[in-house]
DOLOKE-546007 format. One record per residue (C-alpha): residue in one letter; x, y, z; residue number from 1. Coordinates in nm, 2 decimals. Layout:
<atoms>
   code        u        v        w   pos
      A        X        Y        Z   NUM
...
</atoms>
This chain:
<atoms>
   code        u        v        w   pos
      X    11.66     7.71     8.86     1
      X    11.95     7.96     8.89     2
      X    12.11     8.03     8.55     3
      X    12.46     8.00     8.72     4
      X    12.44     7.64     8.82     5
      X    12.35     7.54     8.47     6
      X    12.58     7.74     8.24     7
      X    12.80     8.11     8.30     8
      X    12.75     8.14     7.93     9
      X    12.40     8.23     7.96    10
      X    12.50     8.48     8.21    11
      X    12.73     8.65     7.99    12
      X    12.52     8.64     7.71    13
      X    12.23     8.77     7.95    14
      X    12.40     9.07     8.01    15
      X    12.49     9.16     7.63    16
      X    12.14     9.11     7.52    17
      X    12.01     9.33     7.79    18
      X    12.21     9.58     7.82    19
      X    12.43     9.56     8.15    20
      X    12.77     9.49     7.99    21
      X    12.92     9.50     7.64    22
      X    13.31     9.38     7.51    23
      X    13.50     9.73     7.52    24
      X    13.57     9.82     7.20    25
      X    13.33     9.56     7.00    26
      X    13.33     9.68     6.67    27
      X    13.71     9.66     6.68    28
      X    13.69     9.29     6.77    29
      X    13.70     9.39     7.14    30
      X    14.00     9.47     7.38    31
      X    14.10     9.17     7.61    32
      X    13.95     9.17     8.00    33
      X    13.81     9.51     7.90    34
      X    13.42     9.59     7.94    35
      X    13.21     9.87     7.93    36
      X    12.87     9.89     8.15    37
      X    12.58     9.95     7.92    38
      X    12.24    10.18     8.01    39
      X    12.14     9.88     8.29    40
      X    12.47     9.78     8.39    41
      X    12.59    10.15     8.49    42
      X    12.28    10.15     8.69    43
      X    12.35     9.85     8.92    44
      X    12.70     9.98     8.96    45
      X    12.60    10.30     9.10    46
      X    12.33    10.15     9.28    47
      X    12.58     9.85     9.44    48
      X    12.82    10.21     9.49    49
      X    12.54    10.41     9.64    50
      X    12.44    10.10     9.86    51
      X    12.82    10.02     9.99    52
      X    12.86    10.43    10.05    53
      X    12.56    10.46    10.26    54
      X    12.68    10.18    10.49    55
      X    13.04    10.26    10.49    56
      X    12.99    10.61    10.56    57
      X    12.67    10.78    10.60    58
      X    12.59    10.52    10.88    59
      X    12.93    10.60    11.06    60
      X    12.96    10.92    11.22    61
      X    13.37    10.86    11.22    62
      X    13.39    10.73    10.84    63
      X    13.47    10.98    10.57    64
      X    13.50    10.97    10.20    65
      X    13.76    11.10     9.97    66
      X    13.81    11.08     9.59    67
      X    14.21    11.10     9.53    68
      X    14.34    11.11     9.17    69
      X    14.44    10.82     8.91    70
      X    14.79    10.98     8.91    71
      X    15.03    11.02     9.17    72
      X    15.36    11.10     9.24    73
      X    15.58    10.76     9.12    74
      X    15.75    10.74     9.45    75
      X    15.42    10.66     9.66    76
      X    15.46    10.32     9.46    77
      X    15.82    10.33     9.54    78
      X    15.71    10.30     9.90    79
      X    15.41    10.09     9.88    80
      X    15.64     9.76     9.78    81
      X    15.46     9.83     9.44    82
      X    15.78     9.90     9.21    83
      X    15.94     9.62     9.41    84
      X    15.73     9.32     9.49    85
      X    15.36     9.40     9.32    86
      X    15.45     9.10     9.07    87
      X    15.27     8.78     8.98    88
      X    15.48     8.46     8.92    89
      X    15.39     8.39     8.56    90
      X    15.44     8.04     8.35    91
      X    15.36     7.93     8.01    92
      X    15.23     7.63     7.88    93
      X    15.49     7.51     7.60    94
      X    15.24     7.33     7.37    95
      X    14.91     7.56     7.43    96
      X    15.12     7.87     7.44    97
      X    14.91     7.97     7.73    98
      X    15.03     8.19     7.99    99
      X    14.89     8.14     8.39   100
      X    14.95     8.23     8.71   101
      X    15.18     7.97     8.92   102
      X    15.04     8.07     9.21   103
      X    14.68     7.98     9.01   104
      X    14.76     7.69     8.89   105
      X    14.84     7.54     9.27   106
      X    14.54     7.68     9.42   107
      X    14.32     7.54     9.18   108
      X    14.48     7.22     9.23   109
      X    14.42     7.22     9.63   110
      X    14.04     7.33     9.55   111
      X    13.97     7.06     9.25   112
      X    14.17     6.77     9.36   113
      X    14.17     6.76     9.74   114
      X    13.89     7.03     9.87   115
      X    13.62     6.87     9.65   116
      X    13.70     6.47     9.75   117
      X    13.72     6.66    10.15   118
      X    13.37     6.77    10.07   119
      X    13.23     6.48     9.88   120
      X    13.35     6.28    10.22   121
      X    13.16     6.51    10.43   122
      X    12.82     6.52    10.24   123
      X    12.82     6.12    10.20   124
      X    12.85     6.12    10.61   125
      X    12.65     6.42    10.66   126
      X    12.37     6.26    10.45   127
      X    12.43     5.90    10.62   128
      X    12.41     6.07    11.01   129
      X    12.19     6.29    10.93   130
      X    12.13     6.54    11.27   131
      X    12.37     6.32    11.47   132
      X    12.63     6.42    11.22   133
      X    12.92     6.62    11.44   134
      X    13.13     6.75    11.12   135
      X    13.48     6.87    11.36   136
      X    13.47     6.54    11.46   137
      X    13.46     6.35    11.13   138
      X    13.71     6.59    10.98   139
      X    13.94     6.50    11.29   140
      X    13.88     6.10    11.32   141
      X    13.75     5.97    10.96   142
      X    14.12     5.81    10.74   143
      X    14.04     5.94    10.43   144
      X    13.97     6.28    10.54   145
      X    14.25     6.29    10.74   146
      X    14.50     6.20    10.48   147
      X    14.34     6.44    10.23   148
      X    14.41     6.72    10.50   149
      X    14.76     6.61    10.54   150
      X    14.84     6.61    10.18   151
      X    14.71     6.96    10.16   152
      X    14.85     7.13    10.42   153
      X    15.15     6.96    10.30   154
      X    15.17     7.12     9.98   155
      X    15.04     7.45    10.15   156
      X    15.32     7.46    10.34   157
      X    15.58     7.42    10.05   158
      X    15.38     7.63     9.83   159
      X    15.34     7.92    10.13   160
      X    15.74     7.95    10.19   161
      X    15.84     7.92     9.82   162
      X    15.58     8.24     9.78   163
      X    15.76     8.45    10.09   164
      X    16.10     8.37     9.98   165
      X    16.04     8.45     9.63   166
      X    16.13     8.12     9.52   167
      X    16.03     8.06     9.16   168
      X    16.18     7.73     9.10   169
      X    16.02     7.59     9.41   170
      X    15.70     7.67     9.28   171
      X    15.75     7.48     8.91   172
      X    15.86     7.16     9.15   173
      X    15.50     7.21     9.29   174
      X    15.37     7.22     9.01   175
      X    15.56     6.90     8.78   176
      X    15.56     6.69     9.12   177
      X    15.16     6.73     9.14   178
      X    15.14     6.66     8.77   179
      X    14.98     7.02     8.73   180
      X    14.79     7.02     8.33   181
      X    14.74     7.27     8.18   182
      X    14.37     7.32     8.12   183
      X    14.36     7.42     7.72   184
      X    14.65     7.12     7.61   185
      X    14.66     6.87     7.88   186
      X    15.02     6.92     7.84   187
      X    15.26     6.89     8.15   188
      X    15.51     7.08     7.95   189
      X    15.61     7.43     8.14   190
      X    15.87     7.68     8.08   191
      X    16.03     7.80     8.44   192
      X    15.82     8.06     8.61   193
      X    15.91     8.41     8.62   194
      X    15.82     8.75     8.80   195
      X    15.60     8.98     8.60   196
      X    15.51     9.36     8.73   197
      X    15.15     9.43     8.68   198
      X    15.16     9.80     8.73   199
      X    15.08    10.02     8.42   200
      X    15.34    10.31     8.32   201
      X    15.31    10.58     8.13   202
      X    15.47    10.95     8.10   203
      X    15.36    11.26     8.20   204
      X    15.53    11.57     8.11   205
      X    15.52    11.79     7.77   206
      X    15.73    11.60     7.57   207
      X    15.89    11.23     7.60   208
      X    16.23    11.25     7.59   209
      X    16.19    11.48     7.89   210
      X    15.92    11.32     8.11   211
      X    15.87    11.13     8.40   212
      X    15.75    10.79     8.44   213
      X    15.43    10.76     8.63   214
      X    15.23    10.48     8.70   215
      X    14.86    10.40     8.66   216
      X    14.71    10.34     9.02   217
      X    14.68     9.94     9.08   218
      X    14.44     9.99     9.43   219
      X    14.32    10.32     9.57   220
      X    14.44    10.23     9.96   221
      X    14.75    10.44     9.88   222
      X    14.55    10.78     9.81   223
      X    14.35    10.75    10.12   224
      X    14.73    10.67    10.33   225
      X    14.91    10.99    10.22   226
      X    14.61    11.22    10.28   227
      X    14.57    11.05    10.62   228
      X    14.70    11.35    10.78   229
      X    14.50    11.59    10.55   230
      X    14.19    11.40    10.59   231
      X    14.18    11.38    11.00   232
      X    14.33    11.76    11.06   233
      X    14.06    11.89    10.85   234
      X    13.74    11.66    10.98   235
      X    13.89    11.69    11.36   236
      X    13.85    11.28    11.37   237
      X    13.97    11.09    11.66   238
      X    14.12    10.81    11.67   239
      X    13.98    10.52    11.53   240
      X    13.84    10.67    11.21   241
      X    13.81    10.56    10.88   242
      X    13.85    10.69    10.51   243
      X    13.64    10.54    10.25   244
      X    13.70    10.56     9.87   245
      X    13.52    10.42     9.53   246
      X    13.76    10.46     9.22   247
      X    13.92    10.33     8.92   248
      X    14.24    10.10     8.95   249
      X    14.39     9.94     8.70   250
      X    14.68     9.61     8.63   251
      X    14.82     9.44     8.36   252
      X    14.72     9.09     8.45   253
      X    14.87     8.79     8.30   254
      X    14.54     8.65     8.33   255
      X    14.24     8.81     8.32   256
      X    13.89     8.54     8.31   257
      X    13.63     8.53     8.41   258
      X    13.41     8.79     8.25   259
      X    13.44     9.04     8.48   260
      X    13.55     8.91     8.78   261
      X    13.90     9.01     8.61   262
      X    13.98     9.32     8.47   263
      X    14.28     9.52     8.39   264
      X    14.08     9.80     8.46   265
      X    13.83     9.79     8.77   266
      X    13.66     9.97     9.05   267
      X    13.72     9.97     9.38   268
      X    13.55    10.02     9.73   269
      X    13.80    10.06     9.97   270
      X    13.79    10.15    10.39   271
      X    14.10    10.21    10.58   272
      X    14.04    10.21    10.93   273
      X    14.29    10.39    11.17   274
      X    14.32    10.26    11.50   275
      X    14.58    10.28    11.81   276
      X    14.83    10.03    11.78   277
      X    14.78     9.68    11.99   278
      X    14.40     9.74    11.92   279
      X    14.46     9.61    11.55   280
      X    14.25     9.24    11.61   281
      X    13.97     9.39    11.73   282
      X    13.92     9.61    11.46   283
      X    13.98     9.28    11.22   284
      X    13.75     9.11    11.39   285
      X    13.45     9.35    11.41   286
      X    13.50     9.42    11.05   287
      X    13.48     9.09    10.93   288
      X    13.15     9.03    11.10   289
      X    13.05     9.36    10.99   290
      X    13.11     9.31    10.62   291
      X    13.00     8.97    10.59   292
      X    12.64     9.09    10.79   293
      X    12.64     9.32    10.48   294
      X    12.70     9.10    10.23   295
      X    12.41     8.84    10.40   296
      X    12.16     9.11    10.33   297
      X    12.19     9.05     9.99   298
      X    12.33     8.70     9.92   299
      X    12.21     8.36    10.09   300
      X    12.40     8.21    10.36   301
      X    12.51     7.91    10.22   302
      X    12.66     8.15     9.91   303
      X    12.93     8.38    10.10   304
      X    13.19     8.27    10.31   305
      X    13.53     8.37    10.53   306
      X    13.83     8.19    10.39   307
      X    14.18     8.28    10.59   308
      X    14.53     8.35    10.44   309
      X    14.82     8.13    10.45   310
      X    14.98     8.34    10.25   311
      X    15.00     8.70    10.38   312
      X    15.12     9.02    10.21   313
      X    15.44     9.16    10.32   314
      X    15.21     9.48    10.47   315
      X    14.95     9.20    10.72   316
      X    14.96     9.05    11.02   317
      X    14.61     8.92    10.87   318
      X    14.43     8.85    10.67   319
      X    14.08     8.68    10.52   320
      X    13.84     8.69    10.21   321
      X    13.47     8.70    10.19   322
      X    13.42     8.45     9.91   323
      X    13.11     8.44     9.73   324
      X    13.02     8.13     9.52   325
      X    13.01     8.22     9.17   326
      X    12.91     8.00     8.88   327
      X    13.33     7.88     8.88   328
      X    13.36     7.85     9.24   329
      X    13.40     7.99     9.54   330
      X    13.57     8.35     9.44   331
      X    13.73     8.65     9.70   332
      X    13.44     8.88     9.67   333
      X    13.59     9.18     9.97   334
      X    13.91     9.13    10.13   335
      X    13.95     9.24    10.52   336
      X    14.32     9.28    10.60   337
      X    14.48     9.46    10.94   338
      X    14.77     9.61    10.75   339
      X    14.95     9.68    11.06   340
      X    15.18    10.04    11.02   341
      X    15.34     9.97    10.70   342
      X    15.21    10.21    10.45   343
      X    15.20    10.53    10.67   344
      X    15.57    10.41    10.79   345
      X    15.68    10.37    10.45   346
      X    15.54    10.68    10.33   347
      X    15.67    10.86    10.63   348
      X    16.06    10.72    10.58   349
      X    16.07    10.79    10.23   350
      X    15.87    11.17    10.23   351
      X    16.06    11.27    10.55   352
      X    15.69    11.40    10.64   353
      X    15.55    11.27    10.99   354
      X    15.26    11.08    10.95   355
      X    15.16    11.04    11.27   356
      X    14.87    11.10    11.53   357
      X    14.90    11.24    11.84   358
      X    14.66    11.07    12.12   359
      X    14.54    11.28    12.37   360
      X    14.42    10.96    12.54   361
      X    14.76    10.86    12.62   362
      X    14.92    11.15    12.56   363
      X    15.14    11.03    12.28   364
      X    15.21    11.07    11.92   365
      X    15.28    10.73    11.72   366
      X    15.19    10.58    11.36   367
      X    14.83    10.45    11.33   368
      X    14.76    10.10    11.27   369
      X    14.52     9.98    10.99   370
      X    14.25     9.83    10.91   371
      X    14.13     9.78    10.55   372
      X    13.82     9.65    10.40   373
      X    13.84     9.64    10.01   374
      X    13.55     9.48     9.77   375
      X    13.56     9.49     9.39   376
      X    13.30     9.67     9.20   377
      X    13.28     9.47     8.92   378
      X    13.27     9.14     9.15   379
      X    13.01     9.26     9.32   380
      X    12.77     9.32     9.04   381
      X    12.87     9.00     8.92   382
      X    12.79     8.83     9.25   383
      X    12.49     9.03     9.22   384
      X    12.36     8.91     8.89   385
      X    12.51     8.56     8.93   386
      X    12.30     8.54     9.24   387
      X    11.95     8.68     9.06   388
      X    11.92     8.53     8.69   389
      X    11.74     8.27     8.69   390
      X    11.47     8.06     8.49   391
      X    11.16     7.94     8.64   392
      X    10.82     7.72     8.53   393
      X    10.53     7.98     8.54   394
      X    10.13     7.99     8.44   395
      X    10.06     8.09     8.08   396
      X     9.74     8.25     7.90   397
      X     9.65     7.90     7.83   398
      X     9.61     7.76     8.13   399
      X     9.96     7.60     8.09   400
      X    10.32     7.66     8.20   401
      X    10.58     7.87     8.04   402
      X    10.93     7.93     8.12   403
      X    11.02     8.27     8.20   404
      X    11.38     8.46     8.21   405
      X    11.38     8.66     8.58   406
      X    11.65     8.87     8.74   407
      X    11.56     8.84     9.10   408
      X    11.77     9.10     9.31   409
      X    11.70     9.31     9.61   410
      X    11.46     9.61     9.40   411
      X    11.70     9.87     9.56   412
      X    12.01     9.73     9.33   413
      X    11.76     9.68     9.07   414
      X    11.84     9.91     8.73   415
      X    11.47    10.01     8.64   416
      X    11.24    10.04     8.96   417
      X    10.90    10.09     8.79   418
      X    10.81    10.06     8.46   419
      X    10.50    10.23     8.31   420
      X    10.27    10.03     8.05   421
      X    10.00    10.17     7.91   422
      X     9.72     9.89     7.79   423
      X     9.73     9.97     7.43   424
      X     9.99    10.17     7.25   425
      X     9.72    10.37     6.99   426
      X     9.49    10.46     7.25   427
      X     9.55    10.78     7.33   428
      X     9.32    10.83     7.64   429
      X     9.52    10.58     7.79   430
      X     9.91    10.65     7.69   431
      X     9.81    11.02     7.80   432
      X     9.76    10.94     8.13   433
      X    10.04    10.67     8.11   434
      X    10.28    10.93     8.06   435
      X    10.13    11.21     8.34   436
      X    10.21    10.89     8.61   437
      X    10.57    10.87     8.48   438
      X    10.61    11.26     8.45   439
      X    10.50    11.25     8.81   440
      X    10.73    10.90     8.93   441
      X    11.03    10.96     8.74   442
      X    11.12    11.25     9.06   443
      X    11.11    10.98     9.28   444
      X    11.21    10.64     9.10   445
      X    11.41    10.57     8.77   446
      X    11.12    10.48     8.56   447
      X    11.07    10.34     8.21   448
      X    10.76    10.40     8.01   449
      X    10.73    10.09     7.72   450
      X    10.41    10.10     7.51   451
      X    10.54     9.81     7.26   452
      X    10.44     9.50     7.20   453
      X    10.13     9.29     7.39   454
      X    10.15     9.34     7.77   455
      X    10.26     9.00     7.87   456
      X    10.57     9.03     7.64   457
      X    10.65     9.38     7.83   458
      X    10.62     9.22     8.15   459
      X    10.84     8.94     8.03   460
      X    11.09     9.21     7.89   461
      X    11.11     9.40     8.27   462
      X    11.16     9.05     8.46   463
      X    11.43     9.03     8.24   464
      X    11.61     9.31     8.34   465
      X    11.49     9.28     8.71   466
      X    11.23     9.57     8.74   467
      X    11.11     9.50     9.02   468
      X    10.73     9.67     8.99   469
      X    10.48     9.71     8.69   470
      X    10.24     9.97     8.64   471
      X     9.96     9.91     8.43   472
      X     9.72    10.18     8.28   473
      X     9.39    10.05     8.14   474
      X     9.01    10.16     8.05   475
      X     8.95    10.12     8.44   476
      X     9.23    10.37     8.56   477
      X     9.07    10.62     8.34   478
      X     8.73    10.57     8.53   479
      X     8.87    10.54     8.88   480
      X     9.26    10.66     8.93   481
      X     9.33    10.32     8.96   482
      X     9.62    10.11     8.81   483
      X     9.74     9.69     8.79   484
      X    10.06     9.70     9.00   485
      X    10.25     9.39     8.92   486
      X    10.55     9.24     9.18   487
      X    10.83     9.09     9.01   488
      X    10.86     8.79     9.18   489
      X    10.52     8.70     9.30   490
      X    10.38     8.82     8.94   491
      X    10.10     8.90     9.20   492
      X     9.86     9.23     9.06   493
      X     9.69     9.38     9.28   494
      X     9.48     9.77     9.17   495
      X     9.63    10.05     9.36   496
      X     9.48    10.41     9.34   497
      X     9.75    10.62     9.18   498
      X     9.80    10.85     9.44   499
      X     9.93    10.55     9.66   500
      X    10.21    10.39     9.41   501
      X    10.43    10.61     9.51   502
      X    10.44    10.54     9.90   503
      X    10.35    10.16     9.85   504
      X    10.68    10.20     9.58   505
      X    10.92    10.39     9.82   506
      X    10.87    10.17    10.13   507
      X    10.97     9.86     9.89   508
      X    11.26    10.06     9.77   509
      X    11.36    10.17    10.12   510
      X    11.75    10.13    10.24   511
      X    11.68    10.05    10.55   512
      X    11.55     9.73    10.44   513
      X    11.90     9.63    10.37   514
      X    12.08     9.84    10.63   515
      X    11.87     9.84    10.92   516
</atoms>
């Protein structure tokens, strides 16, 4: 049984206990939508970093990466519609004092009061036709279904146009006339909704009075756009190319949940894809079914899917998420957006620097369109370990079942790849040669040697922090060069000389078992 269908508690408290993430700033009673990583949760991010990197650009000869700074000169924001428009409509509760997104609130609705009854409609009929069921056609002809869909595209509608035109008091008429509650009160008591900025400020300059106000970065596309031109004069790319970038980005949410899924202060993954003008949709379209190929390499089918904008930034011409379903839901995991001209344009009018790209195709110079995939870090850990804790029913000592604690995820994500036991701790024939297999592994895997406690709690300890293989030394290794290698998931042990684990290990380990 997955640990996220049961309770996300257990996940969080999963991830304290053993190490992948910690409250920021604990001991001081913590810092709101803050985390830090701890010794196995830094090692999952780089490995979920090192996996995206070696598909987004090793595997693409016309994909390069950069790593642009945190600050940048204020008037990048200026032009990016950041200063401006990067706001989120904000309202408070009146008698919980609780602050939430409008735009939220509405969503929320659409999924827990109309998508679920749509659904619970199409499983009863699905379940009742069985292979004869034709789902279009039920969604097209059945009443109930029908009138749900009206209702919500409807309200879609209404809540889409009072978004574009900035309409704040069209969206608390949403929200009274669907009876919106808040969650915390039940109270249908709501202060009008205003704009809030989420960008960080700060000053730079040697004393205050004196400096300038800066801002902190709130995505890394816009470091990738103004070194567009340094990027492809430098690498000699052709049109299309990309520019890839992991790196910190950081905003003042009003509402930050989730565990990590929201943070005021993140990681990104970001591509930008360059591409002639009127070529745009192709390019959207290939890289959706090339990021969501990626993400089905690691998740089940039935757990990701595309969902489609109503609502479009001011920079697309479109726009969809790949949602994963997390414990709360169906969630934007990466976001694939064609982001037409804007930001180069932008940059372009207000630098007075061309920006352009001159086609020797066509013969002609003009502003490239984009592309852009961009996937959250911390999401994707989270998907990750949402996806692989689980609890399952398993043989005992006794002849008996016990229930074990096991992260199940793909063993080249996984934090630890081979830990080293030695039978007995005080036996020093066998913790000797314990430790000359993990002098000689740790080159090629990040190992842990663990000598304490009986060997079945040890084992128990590394399924609980998803190490995917076991290596245990006993009396017979010392006789033969021979050692219990234990699979995670099977639990299956199996003696392999020692000279073999690490070949058997590698291939296991392998990328290409994801990427290929």
């Amino acid at each position: 049984m997955k640990i996220q269908e049961a309770d996300f508690k257990k996940i969080i408290s999963h991830c304290k206990e053993y190490g992948y993430i910690f409250q920021s700033s604990e001991v001081y009673d913590g810092l709101s939508a803050v985390y830090d990583y701890g010794p196995y949760g830094s090692e999952l991010k780089n490995n979920v970093k090192s996996l995206w990197w070696q598909a987004m650009v090793k595997m693409h000869e016309n994909i390069v990466g950069i790593d642009s700074a945190i600050f940048m000169h204020p008037l990048i924001w200026k032009a990016s519609g950041h200063v401006d428009a990067f706001n989120d409509p904000m309202i408070d509760n009146k008698d919980s004092k609780k602050r939430y997104r409008a735009d939220v609130l509405i969503e929320d609705y659409l999924a827990n009061k109309i998508d679920k009854k749509i659904d619970k409609e199409i499983d009863k009929a699905a379940k009742r036709f069985g292979d004869a069921f034709d789902r279009e056609q039920f969604m097209m002809t059945n009443p109930r279904v029908v009138g749900y869909m009206e209702k919500r595209s409807a309200i879609m509608q209404r809540f889409t146009q009072s978004m574009a035109d900035n309409d704040m008091e069209g969206l608390k008429t949403i929200i009274e006339e669907l009876e919106i509650a808040c969650p915390v009160s039940g109270s249908k008591e709501w202060t009008d909704v205003r704009q809030f900025n989420l960008m960080f400020s700060t000053k730079m300059g040697a004393v205050a009075e004196g400096a300038d106000t800066i801002y902190l970065r709130p995505e890394t596309a816009q470091g990738i756009f103004v070194n567009f031109l340094n990027v492809q004069n430098t690498t000699r790319q052709k049109i299309p190319f990309g520019i890839a970038q992991i790196g910190k980005a950081f905003r003042n949410e009003i509402v930050a949940r989730q565990f990590i899924f929201r943070m005021r202060e993140f990681e990104q993954m970001e591509m930008q894809f360059f591409v002639r003008p009127g070529t745009e949709m192709d390019w959207y379209e290939h890289w959706k079914a090339a990021r969501m190929k990626w993400h089905q390499a690691l998740f089940p089918e039935t757990s990701v899917r595309f969902h489609d904008h109503d609502n479009l930034a001011h920079y697309a011409n479109a726009a969809a998420d790949i949602e994963f379903k997390f414990p709360f839901g169906f969630k934007e995991l990466e976001g694939i957006h064609s982001r037409t001209d804007f930001d180069l344009k932008s940059h372009q009018e207000l630098s007075g620097k061309k920006l352009q790209y001159f086609d020797p195709e066509i013969n002609e110079s003009y502003v490239p369109y984009v592309v852009e995939t961009s996937i959250g870090v911390d999401r994707m850990c989270l998907a990750v370990i949402a996806n692989s804790l689980m609890e399952e029913e398993v043989p005992d000592a006794k002849g008996g079942t016990a229930t074990r604690t096991v992260m199940k995820m793909h063993p080249a994500l996984s934090p630890v790849k081979v830990a080293i036991l030695p039978l007995l701790k005080n036996k020093e024939v066998l913790t000797t040669k314990a430790r000359a297999i993990f002098d000689d592994l740790k080159f090629a895997f990040n190992c842990q040697y663990d000598e304490k406690d009986a060997i079945g709690k040890r084992y128990r300890r590394q399924d609980a922090i998803g190490t995917p293989f076991c290596v245990t030394i006993d009396f017979d290794t010392i006789e033969d060069d021979t050692v219990t290698l234990r699979d995670r998931d099977s639990m299956e042990q199996i003696r392999v000389p020692i000279a073999e684990l690490e070949p058997r290990i590698a291939k296991k380990l392998d990328l290409r078992n994801l990427l290929a």
